[in-house]
Gaussian input, Z-matrix of N, CA and C with variables (Angstrom, degrees):
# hf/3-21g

backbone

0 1
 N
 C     1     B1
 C     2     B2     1     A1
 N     3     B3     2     A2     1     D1
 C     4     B4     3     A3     2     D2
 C     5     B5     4     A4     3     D3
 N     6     B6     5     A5     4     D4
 C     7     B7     6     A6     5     D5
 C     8     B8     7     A7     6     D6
 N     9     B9     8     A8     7     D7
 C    10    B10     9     A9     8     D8
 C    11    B11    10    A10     9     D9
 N    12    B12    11    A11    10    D10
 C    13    B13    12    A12    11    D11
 C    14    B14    13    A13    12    D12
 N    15    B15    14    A14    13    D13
 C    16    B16    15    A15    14    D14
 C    17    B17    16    A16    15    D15
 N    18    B18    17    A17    16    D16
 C    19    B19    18    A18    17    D17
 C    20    B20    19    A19    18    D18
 N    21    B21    20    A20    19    D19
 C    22    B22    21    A21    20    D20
 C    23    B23    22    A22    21    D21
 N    24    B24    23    A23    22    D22
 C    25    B25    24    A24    23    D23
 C    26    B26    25    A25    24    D24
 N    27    B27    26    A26    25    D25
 C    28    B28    27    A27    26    D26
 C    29    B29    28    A28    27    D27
 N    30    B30    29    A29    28    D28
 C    31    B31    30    A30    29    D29
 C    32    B32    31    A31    30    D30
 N    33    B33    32    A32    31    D31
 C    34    B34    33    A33    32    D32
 C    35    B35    34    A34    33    D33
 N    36    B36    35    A35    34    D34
 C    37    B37    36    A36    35    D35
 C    38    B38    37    A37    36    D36
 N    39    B39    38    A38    37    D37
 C    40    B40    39    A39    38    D38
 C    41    B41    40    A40    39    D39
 N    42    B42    41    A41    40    D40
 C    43    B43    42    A42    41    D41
 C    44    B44    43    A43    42    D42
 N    45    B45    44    A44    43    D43
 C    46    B46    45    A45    44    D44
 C    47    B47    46    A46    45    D45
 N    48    B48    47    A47    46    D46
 C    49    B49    48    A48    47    D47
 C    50    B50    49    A49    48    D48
 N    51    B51    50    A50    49    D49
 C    52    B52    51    A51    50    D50
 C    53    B53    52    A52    51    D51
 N    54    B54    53    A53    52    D52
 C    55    B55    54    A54    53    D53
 C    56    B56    55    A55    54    D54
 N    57    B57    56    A56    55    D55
 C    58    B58    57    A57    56    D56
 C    59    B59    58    A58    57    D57
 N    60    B60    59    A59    58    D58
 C    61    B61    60    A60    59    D59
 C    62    B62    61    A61    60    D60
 N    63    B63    62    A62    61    D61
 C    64    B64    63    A63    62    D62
 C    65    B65    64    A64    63    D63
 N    66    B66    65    A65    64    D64
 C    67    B67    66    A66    65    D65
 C    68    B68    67    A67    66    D66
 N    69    B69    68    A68    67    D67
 C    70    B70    69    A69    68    D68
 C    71    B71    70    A70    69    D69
 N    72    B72    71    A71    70    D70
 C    73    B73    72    A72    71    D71
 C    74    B74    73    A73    72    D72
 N    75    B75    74    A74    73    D73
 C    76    B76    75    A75    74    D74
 C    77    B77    76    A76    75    D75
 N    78    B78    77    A77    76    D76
 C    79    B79    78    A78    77    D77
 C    80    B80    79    A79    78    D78
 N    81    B81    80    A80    79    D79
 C    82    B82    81    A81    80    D80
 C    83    B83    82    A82    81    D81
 N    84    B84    83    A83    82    D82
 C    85    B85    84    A84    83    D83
 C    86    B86    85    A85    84    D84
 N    87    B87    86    A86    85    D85
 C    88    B88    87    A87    86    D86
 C    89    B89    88    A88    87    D87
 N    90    B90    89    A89    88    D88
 C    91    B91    90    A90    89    D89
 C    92    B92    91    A91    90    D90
 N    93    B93    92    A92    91    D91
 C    94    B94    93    A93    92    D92
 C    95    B95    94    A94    93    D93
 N    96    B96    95    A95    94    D94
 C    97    B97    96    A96    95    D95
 C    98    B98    97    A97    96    D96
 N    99    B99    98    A98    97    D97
 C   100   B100    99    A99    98    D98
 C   101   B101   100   A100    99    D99
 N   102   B102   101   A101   100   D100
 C   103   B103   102   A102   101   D101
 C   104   B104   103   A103   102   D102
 N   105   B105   104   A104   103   D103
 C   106   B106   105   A105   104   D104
 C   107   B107   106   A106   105   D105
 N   108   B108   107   A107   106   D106
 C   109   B109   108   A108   107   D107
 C   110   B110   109   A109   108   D108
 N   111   B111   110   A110   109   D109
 C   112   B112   111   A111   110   D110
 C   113   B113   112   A112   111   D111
 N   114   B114   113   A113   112   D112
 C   115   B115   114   A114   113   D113
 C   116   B116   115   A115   114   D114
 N   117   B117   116   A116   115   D115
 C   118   B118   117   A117   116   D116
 C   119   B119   118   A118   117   D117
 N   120   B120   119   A119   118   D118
 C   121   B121   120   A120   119   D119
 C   122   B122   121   A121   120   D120
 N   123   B123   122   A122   121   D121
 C   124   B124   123   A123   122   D122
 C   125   B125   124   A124   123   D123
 N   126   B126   125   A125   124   D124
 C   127   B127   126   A126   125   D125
 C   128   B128   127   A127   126   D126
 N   129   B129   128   A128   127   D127
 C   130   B130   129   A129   128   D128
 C   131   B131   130   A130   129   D129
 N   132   B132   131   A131   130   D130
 C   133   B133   132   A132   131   D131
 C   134   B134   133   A133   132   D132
 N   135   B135   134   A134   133   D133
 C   136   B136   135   A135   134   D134
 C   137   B137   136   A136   135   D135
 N   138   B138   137   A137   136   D136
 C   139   B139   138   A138   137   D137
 C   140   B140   139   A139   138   D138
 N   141   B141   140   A140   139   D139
 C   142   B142   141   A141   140   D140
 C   143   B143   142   A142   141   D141
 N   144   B144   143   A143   142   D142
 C   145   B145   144   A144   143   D143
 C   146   B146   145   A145   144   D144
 N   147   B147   146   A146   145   D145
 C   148   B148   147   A147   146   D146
 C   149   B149   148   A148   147   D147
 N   150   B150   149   A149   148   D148
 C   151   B151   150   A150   149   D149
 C   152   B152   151   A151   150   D150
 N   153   B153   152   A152   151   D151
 C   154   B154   153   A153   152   D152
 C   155   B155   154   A154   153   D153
 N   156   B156   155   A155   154   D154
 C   157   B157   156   A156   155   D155
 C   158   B158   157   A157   156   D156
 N   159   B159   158   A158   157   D157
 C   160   B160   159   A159   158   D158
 C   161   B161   160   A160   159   D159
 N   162   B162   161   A161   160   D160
 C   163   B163   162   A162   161   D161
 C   164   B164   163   A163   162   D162
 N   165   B165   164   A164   163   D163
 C   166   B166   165   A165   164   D164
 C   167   B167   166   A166   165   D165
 N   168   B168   167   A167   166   D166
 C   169   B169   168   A168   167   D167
 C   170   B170   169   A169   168   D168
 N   171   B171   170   A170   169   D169
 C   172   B172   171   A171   170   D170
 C   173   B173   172   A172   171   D171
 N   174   B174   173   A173   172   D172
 C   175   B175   174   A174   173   D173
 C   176   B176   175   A175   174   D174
 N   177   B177   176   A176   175   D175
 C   178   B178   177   A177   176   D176
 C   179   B179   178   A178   177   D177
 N   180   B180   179   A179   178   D178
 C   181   B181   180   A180   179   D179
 C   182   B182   181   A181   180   D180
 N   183   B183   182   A182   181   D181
 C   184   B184   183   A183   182   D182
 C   185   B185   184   A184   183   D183
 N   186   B186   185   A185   184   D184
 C   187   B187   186   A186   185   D185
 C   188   B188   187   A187   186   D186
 N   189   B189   188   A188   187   D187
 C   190   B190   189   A189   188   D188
 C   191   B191   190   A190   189   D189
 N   192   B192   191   A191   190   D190
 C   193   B193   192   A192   191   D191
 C   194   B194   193   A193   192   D192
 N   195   B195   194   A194   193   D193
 C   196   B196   195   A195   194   D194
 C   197   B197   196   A196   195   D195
 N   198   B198   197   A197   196   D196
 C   199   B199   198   A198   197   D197
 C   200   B200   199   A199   198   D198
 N   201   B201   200   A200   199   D199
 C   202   B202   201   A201   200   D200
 C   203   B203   202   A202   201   D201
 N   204   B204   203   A203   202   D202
 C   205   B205   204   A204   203   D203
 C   206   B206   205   A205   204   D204
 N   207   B207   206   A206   205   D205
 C   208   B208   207   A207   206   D206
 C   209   B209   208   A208   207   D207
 N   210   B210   209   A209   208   D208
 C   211   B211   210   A210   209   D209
 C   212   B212   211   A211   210   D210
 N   213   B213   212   A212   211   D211
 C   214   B214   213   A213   212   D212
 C   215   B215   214   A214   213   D213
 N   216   B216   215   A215   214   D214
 C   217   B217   216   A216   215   D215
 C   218   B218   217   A217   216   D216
 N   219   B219   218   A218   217   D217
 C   220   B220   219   A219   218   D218
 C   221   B221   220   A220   219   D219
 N   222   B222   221   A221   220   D220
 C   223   B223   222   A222   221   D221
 C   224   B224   223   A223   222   D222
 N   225   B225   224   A224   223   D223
 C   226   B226   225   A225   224   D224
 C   227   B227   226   A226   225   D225
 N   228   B228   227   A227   226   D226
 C   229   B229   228   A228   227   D227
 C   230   B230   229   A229   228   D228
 N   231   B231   230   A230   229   D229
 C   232   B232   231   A231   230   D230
 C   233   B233   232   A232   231   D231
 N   234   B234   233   A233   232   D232
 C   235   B235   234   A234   233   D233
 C   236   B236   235   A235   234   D234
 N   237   B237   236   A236   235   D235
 C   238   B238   237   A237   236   D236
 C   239   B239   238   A238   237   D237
 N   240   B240   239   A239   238   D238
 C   241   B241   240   A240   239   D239
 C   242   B242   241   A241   240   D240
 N   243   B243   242   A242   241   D241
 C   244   B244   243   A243   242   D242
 C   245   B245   244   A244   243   D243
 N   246   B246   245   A245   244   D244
 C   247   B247   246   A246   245   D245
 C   248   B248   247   A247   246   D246

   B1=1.4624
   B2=1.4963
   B3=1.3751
   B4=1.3490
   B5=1.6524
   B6=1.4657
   B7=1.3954
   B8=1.5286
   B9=1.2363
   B10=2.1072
   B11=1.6326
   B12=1.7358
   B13=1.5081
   B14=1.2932
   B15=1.7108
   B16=1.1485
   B17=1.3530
   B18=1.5531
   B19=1.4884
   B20=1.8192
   B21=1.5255
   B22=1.2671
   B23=1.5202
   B24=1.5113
   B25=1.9060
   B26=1.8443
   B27=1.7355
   B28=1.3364
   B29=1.0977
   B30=1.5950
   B31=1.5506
   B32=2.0444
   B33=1.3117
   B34=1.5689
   B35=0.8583
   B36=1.8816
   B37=1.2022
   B38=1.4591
   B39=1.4176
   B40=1.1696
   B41=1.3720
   B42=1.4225
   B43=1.3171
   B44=1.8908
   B45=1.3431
   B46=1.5604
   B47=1.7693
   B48=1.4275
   B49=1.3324
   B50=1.1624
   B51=1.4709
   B52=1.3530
   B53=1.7461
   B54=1.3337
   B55=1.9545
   B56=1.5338
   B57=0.7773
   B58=1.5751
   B59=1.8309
   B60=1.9264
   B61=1.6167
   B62=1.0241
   B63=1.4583
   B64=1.5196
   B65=1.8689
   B66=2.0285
   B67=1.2785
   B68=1.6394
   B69=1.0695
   B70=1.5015
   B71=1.3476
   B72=1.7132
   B73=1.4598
   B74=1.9428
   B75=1.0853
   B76=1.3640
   B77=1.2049
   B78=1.2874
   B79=1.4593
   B80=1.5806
   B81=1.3332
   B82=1.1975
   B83=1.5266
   B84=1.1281
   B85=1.6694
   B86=1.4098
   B87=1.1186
   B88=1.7743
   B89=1.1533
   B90=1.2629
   B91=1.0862
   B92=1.6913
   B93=1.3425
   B94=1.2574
   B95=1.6731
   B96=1.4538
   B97=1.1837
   B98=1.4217
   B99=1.4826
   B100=1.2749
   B101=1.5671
   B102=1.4092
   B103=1.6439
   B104=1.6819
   B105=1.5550
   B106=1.5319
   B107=0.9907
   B108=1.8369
   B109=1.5196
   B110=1.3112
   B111=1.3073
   B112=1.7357
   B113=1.1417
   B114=1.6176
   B115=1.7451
   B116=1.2292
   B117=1.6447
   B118=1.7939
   B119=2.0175
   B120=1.5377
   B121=1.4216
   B122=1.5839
   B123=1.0530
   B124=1.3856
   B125=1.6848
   B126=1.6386
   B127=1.6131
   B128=1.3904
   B129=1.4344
   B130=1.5829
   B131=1.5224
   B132=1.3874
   B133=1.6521
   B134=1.9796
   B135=1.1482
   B136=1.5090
   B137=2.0589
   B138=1.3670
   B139=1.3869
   B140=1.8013
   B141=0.9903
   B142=1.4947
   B143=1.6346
   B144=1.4416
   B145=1.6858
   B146=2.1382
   B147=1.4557
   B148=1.4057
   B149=1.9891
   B150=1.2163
   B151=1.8958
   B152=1.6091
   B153=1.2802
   B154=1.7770
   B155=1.5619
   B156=2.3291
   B157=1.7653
   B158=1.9055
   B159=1.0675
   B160=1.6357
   B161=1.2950
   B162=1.1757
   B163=1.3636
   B164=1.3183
   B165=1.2713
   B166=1.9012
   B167=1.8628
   B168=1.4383
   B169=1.1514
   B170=1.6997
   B171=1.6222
   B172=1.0444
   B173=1.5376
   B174=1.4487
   B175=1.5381
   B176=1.5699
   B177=1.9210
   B178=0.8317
   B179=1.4294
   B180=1.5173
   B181=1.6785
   B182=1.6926
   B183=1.5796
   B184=1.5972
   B185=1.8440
   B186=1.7700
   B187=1.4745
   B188=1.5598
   B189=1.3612
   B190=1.4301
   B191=1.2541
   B192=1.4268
   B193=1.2229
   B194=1.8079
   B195=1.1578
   B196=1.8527
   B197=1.3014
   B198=1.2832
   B199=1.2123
   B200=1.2831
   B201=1.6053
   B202=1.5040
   B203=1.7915
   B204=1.2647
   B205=1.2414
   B206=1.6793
   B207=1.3442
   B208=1.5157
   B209=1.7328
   B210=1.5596
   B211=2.0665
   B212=1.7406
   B213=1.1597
   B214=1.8187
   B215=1.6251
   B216=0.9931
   B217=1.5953
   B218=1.5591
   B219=1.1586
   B220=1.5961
   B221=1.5128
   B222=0.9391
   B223=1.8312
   B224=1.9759
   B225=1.1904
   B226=1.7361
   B227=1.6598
   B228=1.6706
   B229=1.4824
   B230=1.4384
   B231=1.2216
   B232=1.3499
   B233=1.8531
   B234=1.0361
   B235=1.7519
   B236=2.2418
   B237=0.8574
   B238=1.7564
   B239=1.4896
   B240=1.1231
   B241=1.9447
   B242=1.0154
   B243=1.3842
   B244=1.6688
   B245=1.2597
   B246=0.9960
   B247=2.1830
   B248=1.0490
   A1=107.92
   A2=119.54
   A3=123.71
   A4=109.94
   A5=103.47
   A6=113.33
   A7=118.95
   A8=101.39
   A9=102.37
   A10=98.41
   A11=115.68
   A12=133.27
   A13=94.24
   A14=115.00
   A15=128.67
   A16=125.47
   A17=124.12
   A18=116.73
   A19=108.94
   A20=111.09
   A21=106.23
   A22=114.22
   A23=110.24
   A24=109.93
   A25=106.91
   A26=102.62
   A27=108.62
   A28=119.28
   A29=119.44
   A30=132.95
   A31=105.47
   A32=125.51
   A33=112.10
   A34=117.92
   A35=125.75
   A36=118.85
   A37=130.59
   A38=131.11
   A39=145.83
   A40=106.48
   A41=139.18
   A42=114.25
   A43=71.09
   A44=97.78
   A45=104.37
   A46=115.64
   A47=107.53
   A48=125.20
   A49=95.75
   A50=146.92
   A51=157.17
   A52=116.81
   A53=116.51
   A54=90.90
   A55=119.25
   A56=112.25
   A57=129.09
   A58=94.93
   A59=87.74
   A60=94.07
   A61=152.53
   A62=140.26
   A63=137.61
   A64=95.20
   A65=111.24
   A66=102.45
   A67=84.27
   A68=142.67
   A69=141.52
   A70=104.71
   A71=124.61
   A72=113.90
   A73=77.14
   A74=123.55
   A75=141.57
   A76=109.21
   A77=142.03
   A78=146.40
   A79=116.87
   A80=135.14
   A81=130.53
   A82=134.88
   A83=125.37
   A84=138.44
   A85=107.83
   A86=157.66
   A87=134.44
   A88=105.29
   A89=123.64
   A90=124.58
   A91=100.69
   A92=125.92
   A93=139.82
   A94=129.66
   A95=116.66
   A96=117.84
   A97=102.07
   A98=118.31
   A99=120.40
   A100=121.09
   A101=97.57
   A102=102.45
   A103=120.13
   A104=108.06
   A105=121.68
   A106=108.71
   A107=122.58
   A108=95.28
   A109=85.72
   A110=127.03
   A111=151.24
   A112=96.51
   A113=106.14
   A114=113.36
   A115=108.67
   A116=108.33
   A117=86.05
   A118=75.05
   A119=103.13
   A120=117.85
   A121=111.42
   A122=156.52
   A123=164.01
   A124=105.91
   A125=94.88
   A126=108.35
   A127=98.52
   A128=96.88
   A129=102.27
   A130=126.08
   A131=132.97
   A132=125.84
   A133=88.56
   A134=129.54
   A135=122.02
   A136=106.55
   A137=98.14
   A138=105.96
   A139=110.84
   A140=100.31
   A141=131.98
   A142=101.85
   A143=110.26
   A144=123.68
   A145=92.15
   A146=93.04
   A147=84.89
   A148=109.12
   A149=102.24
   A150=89.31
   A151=101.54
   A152=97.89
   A153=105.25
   A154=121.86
   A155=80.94
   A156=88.45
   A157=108.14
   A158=110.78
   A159=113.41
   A160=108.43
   A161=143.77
   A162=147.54
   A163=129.65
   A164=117.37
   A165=124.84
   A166=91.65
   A167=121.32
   A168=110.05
   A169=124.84
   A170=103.73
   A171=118.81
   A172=96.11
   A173=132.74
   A174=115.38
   A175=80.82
   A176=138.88
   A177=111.13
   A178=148.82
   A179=81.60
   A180=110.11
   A181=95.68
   A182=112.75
   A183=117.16
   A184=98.83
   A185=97.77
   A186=89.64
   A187=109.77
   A188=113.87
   A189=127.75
   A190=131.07
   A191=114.32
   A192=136.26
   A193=101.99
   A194=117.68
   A195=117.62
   A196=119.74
   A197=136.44
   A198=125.60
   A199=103.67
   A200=115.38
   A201=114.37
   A202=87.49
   A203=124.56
   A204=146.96
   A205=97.84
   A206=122.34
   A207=133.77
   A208=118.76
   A209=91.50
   A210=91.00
   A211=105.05
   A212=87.00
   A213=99.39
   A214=102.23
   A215=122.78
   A216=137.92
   A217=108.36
   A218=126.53
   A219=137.62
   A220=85.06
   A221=125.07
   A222=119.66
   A223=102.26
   A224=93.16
   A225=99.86
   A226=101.21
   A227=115.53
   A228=137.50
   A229=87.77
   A230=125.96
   A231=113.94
   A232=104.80
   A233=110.79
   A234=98.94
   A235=86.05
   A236=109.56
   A237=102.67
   A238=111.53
   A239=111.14
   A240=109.62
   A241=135.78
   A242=127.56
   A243=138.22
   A244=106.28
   A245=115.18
   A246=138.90
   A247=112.26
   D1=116.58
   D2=-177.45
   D3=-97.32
   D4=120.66
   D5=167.91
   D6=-40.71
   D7=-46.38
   D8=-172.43
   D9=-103.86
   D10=43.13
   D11=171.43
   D12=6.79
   D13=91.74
   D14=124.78
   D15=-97.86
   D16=156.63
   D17=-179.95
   D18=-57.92
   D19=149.27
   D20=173.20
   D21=-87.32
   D22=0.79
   D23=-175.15
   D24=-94.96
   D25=-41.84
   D26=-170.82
   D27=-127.80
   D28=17.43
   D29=173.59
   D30=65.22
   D31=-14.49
   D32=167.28
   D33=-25.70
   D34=126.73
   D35=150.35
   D36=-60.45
   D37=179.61
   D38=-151.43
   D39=32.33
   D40=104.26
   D41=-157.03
   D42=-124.40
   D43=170.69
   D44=173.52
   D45=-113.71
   D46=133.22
   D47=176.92
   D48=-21.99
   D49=158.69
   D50=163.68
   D51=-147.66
   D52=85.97
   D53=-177.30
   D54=-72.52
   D55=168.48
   D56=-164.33
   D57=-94.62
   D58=-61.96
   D59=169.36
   D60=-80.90
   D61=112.45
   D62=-151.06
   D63=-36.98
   D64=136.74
   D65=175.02
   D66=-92.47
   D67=-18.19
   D68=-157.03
   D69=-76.55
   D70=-17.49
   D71=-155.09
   D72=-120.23
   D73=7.64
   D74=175.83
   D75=-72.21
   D76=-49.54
   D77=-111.96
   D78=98.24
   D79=-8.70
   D80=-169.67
   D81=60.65
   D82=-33.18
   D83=176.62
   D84=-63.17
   D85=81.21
   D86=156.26
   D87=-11.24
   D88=-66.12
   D89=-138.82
   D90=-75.12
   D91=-66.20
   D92=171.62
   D93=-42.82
   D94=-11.14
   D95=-156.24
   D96=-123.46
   D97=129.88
   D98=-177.23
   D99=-65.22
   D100=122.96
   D101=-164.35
   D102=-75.04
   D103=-23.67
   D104=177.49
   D105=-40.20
   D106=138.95
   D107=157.77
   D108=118.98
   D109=-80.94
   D110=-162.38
   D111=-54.65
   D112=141.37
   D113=162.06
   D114=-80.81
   D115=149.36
   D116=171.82
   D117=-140.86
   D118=-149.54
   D119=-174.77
   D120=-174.10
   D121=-170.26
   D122=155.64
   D123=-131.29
   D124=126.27
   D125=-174.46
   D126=-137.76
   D127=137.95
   D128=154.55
   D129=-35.88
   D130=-179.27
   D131=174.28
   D132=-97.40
   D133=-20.41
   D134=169.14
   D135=-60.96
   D136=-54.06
   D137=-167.91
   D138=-66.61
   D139=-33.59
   D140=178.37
   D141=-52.68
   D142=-73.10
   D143=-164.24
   D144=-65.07
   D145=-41.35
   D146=-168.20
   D147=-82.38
   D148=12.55
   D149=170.78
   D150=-99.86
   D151=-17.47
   D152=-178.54
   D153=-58.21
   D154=-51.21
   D155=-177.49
   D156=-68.35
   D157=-50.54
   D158=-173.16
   D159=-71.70
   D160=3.77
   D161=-153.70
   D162=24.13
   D163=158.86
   D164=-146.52
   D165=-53.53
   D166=-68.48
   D167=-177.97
   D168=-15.26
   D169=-68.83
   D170=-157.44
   D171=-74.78
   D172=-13.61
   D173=-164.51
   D174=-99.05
   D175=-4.00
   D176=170.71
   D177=-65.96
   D178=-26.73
   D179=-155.51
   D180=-86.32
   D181=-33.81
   D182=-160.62
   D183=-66.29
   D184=-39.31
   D185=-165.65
   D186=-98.38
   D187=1.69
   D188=-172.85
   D189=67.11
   D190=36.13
   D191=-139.86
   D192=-104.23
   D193=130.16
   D194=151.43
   D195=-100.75
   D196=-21.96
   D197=-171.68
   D198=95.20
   D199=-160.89
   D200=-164.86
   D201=-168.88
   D202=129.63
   D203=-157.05
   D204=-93.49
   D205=87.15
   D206=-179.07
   D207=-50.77
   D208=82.82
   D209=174.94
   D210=-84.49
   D211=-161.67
   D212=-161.41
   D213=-60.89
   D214=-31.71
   D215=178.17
   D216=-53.98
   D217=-57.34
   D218=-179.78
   D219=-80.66
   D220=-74.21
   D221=-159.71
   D222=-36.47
   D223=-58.65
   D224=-174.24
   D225=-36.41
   D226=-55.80
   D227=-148.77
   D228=-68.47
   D229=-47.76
   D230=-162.45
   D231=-108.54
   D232=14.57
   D233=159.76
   D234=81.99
   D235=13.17
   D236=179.76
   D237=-74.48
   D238=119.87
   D239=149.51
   D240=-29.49
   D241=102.51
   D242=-170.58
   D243=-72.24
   D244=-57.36
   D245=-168.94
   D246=-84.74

């Protein structure tokens, strides 16, 4: 997860929040659900549409990717729910 959200596959700026971890098996809300804890990543809207179509697994393994475990530092950066 890049602080100055670039994608982690093709370096694009503005890259978009992406979680790693289901928010649905979370509590479901973005907004409401404590984000700590959660993998997330920064993707382009290309890298983005395409982890959706192949699903998170499969966009894991292609790009070899884990994600990055969102502490108070990323939560602050991206406006996320601590509590």
């Amino acid at each position: 997860m890049s602080i100055d959200k670039r994608c982690v596959v093709c370096g694009k700026s503005h890259a978009d929040f992406a979680h790693v971890d289901s928010v649905g098996a979370n509590g479901g809300n973005r907004q409401k659900i404590k984000h700590l804890g959660l993998r997330s990543m920064s993707l382009c809207r290309e890298h983005h549409q395409e982890q959706h179509k192949i699903g998170i697994q499969s966009f894991m393994n292609k790009y070899h990717l884990n994600g990055i475990k969102i502490d108070e530092k990323i939560a602050l950066a991206h406006g996320l729910n601590m509590r």
